[in-house]
C-alpha positions as CSV (number, residue, x, y, z in Angstrom):
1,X,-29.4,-49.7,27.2
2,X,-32.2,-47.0,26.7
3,X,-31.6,-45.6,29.7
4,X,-28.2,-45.1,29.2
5,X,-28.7,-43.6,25.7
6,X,-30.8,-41.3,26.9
7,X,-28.7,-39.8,29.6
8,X,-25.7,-39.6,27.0
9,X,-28.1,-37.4,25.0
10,X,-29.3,-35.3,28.6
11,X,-25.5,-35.5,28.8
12,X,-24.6,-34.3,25.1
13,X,-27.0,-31.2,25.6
14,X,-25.6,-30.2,29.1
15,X,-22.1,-30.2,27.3
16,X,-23.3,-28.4,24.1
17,X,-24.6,-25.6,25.8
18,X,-21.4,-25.3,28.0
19,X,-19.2,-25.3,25.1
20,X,-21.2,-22.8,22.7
21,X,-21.9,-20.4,25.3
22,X,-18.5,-18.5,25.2
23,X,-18.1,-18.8,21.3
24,X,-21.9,-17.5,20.9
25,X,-20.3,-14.3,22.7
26,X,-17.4,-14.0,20.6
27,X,-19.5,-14.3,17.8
28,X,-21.3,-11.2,18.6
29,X,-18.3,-9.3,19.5
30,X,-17.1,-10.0,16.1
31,X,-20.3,-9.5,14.0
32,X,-20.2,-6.5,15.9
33,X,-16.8,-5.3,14.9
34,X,-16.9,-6.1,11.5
35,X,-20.4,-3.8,11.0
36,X,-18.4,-1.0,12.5
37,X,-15.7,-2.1,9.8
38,X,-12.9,-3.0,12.2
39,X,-11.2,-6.1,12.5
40,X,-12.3,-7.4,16.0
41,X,-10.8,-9.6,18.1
42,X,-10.9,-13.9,17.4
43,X,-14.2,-15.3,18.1
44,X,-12.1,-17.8,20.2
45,X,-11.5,-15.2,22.4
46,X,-13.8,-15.7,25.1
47,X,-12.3,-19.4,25.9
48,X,-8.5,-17.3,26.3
49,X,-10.1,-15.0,28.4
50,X,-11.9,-17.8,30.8
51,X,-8.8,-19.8,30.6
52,X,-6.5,-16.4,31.9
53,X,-8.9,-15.8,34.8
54,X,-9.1,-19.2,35.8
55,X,-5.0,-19.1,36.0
56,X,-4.6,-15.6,38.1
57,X,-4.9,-15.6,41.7
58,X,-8.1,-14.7,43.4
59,X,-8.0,-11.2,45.2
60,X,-10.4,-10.8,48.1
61,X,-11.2,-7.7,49.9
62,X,-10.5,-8.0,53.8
63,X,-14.2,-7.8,54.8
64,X,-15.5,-10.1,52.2
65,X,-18.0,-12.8,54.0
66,X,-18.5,-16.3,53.1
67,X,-21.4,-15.2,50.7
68,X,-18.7,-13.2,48.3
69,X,-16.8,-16.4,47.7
70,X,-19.6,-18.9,47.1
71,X,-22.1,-16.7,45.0
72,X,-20.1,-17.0,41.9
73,X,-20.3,-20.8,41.9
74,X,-23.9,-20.7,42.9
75,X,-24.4,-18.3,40.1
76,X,-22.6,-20.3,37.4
77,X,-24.8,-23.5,38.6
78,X,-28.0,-22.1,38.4
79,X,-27.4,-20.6,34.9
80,X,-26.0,-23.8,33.3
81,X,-28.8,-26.0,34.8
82,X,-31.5,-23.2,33.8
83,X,-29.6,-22.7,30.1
84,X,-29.2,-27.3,30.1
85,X,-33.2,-27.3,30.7
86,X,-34.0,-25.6,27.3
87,X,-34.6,-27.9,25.0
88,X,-31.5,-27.5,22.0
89,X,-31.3,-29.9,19.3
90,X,-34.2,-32.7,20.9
91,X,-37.1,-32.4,22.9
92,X,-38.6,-35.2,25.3
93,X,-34.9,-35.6,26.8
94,X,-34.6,-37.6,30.1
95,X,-34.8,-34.6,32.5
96,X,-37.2,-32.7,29.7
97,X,-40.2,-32.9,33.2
98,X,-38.0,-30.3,35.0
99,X,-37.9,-28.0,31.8
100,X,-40.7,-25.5,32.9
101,X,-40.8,-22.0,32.2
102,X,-41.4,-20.8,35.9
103,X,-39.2,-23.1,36.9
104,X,-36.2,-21.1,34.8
105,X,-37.4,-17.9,35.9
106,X,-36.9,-19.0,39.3
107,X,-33.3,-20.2,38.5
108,X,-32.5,-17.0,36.6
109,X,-33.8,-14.7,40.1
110,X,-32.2,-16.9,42.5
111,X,-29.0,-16.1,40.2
112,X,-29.6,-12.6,40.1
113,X,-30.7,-12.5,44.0
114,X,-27.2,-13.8,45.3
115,X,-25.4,-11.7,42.5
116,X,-26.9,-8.6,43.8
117,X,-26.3,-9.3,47.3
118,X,-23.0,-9.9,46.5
119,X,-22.5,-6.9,45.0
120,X,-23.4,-5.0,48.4
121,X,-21.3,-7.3,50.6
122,X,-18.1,-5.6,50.0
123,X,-19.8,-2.2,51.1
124,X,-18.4,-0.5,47.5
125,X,-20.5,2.4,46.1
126,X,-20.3,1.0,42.8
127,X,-21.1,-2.4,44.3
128,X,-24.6,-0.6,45.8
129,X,-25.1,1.1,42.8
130,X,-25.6,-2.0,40.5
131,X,-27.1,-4.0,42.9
132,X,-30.2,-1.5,43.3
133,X,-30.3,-0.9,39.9
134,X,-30.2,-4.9,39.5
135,X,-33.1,-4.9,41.7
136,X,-35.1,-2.2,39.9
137,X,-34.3,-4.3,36.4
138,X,-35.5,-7.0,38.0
139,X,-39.1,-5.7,39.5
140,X,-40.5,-5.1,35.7
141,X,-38.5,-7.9,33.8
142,X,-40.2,-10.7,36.3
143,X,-43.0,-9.8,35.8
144,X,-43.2,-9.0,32.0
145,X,-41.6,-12.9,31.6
146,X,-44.0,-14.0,33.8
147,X,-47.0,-12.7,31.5
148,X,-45.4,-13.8,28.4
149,X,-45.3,-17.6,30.2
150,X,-48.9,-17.2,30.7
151,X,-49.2,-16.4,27.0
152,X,-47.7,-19.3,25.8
153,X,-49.3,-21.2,28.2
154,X,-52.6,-20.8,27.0
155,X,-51.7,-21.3,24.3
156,X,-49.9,-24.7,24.4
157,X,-52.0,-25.8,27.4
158,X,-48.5,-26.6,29.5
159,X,-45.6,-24.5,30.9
160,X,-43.6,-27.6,30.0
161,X,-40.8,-26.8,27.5
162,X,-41.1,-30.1,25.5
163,X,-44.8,-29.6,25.0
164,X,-44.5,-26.0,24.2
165,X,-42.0,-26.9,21.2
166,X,-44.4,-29.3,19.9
167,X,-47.6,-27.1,20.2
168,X,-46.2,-24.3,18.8
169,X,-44.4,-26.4,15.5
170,X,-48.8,-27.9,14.5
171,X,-50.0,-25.8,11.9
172,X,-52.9,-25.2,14.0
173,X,-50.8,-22.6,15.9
174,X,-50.8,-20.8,12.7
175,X,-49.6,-16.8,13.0
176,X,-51.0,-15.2,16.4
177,X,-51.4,-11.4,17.2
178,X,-50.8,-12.5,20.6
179,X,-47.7,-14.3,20.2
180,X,-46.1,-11.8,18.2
181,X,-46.3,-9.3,21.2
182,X,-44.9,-12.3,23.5
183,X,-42.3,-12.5,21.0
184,X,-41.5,-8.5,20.9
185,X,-42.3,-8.9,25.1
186,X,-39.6,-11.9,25.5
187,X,-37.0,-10.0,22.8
188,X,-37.2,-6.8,25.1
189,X,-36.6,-9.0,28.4
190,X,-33.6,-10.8,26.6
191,X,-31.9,-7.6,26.1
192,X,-32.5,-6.0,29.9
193,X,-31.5,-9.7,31.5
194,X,-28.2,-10.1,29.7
195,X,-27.2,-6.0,30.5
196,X,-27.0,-5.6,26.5
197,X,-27.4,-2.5,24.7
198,X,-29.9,-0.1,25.0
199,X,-30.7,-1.2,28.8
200,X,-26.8,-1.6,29.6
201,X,-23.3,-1.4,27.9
202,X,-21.4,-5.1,28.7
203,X,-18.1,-3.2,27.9
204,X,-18.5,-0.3,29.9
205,X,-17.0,1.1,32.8
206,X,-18.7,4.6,33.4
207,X,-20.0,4.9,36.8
208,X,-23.5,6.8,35.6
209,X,-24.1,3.8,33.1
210,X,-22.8,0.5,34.6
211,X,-25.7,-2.3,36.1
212,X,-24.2,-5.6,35.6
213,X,-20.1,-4.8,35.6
214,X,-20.5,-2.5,38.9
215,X,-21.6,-5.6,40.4
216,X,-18.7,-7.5,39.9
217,X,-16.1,-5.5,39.8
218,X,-14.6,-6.5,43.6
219,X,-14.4,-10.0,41.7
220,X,-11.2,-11.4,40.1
221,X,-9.5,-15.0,39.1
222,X,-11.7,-17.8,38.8
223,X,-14.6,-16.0,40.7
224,X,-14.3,-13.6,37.9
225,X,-14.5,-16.6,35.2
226,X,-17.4,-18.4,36.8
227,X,-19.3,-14.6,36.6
228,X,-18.2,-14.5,33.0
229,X,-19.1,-18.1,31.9
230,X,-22.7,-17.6,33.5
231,X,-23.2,-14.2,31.2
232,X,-22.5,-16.1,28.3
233,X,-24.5,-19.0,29.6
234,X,-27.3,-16.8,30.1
235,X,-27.3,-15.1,26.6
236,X,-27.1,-18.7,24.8
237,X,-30.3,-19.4,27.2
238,X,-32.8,-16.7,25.8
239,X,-31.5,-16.5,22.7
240,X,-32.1,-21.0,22.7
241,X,-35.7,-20.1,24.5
242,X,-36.6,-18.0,22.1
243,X,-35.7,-20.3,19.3
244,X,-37.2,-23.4,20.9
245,X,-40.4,-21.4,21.3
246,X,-41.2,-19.3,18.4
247,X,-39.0,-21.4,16.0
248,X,-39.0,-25.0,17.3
249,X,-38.2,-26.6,13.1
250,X,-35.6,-29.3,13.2
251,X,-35.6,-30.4,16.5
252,X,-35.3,-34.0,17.1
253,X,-38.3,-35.8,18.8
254,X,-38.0,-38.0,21.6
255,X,-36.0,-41.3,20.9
256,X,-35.0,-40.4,17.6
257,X,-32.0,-41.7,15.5
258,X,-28.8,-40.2,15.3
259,X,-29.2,-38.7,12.0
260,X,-32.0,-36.9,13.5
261,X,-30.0,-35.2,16.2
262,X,-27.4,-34.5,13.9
263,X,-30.1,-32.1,12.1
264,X,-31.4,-31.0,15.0
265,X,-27.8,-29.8,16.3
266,X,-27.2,-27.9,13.0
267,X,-30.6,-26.3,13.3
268,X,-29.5,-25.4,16.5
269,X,-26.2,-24.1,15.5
270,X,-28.3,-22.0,13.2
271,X,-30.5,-20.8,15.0
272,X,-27.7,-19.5,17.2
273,X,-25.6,-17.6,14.5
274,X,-29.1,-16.2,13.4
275,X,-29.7,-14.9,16.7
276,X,-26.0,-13.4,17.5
277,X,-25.8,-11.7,14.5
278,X,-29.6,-9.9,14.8
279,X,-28.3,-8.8,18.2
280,X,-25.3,-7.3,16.9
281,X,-27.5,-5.8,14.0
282,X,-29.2,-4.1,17.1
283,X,-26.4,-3.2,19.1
284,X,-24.9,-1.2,16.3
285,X,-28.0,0.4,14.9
286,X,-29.1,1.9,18.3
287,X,-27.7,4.0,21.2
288,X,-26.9,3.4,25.3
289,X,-30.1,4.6,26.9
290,X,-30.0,6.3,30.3
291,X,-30.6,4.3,33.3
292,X,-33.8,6.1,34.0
293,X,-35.3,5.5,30.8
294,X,-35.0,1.9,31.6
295,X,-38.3,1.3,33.4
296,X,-39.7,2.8,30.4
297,X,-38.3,0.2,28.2
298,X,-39.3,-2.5,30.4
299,X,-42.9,-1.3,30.9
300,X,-43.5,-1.7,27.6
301,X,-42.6,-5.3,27.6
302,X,-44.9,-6.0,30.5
303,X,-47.3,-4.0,28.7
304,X,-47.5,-6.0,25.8
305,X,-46.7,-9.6,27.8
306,X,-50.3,-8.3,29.2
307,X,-51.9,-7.2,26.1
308,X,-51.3,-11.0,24.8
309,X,-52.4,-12.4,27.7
310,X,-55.9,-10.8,27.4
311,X,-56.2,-11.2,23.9
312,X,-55.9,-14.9,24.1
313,X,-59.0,-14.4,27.1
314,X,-61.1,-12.0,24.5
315,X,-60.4,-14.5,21.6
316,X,-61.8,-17.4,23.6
317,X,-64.1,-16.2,25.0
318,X,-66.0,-14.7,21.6
């Protein structure tokens, strides 16, 4: 009976995240629109738009290889099991051992690797175009997440998600020079891995500016949807990492009762709005920077996912 509980509850959080992920987006798009004082379309939206790709017929170019048609599906698995491992509403969940850090960074560039080479399948310029700038996103965002893992941890002694969440709720965390620029570090990676603004324009089609959409624009029908539900999937994921990490309150520890995951799904929810409507905040407040000023951007992230990293050394070793 345990067993079974506790897979309903791995279950529960596979679904959650599945479900919130295209209403998170909406939710931007609308916070958005209504600081620009327009109306802006239903936050519902999203789930129309899936459900009107899903419906068309898929158009292929005549030169398309086998790799065009499966990388959307490879894409969308490896961002819902990545986004599934975060922990949510609970910690300690049945598959909570695979929830490691490097272990979603890997997910997240074996996503990106097979969405880049499918840009370049086809043989478009704009197809080439986003893929290499992909690539060159991708060369200073690895790293600067991969130094801001080794921040937290040395700090929580584990890469393992579960154990992070608990570390970092003891008071004996307490406020952390070095985890605030993990935080600023992880913030800044968020924004250049989901193609937001200033790094990239999600709405955009201008040829100088485009990363992400020039990738995909050979793709329509369900490929298209399946491209589209793993963006959203992939925002929901930082913006539930960065929560389960820097502000773990309310979630449910391991075997709890219901009433407990009931908080911990309305932390969660909040947690969420909190997050969507900061990023729109951004968006609003700050300008499209040009693709060359990008590495910039990025460099500083990796800077700082470095300075916290020695800190922690100097600090312990005094």
């Amino acid at each position: 009976m345990a067993l079974i509980l506790d897979l309903l509850v791995q279950g529960g959080q596979m679904a959650l995240v599945l479900a919130l992920s295209p209403l998170l987006t909406g939710f931007v798009r609308k916070v958005k629109a209504r600081l620009l004082r327009r109306r802006g379309p239903s936050m519902l939206q999203p789930y129309r738009d899936l459900l009107r790709l899903l419906r068309k017929e898929v158009v292929l170019a005549d030169n398309a290889s086998w790799l065009f048609r499966v990388t959307p599906y490879l894409i969308f698995a490896a961002t819902w099991v990545a986004a599934a491992l975060v922990p949510t509403f609970a910690i300690g969940l049945k598959f909570s051992w695979t929830a490691d850090l490097i272990a979603i960074i890997a997910l997240l560039g074996s996503a990106r690797f097979f969405l880049a080479l499918a840009g370049m399948d086809v043989g478009t310029s704009f197809g080439g175009i986003g893929s290499s700038r992909e690539v060159m996103i991708a060369t200073l965002a690895e790293p600067a997440m991969l130094l801001i893992v080794f921040t937290l941890a040395l700090v929580a002694g584990s890469t393992q998600l579960s154990m992070v969440a608990v570390m970092m709720s003891q008071p004996e965390v307490g406020l952390r020079v070095s985890l605030g620029l993990a935080l600023i570090g992880l913030i800044m990676v968020a924004i250049a891995e989901n193609a937001r603004i200033p790094v990239d324009n999600p709405t955009t089609h201008l040829e100088l500016t485009m990363v992400h959409e020039a990738m995909v624009l050979e793709y329509s029908g369900r490929h298209l949807a399946m491209i589209e539900f793993a963006a959203s999937l992939k925002l929901l994921l930082y913006i539930s990492l960065i929560a389960c990490v820097f502000a773990p309150w309310g979630i449910a520890a391991p075997d709890s009762a219901p009433l407990a995951y009931a908080i911990g799904t309305a932390a969660y929810l909040g947690k969420l709005a909190l997050g969507g409507a900061l990023l729109a905040l951004f968006e609003t407040s700050i300008a499209k920077m040009r693709v060359f000023r990008v590495p910039d951007f990025l460099g500083a992230a990796l800077m700082l996912g470095l300075l916290g990293t020695l800190l922690l050394f100097v600090s312990r070793s005094l």
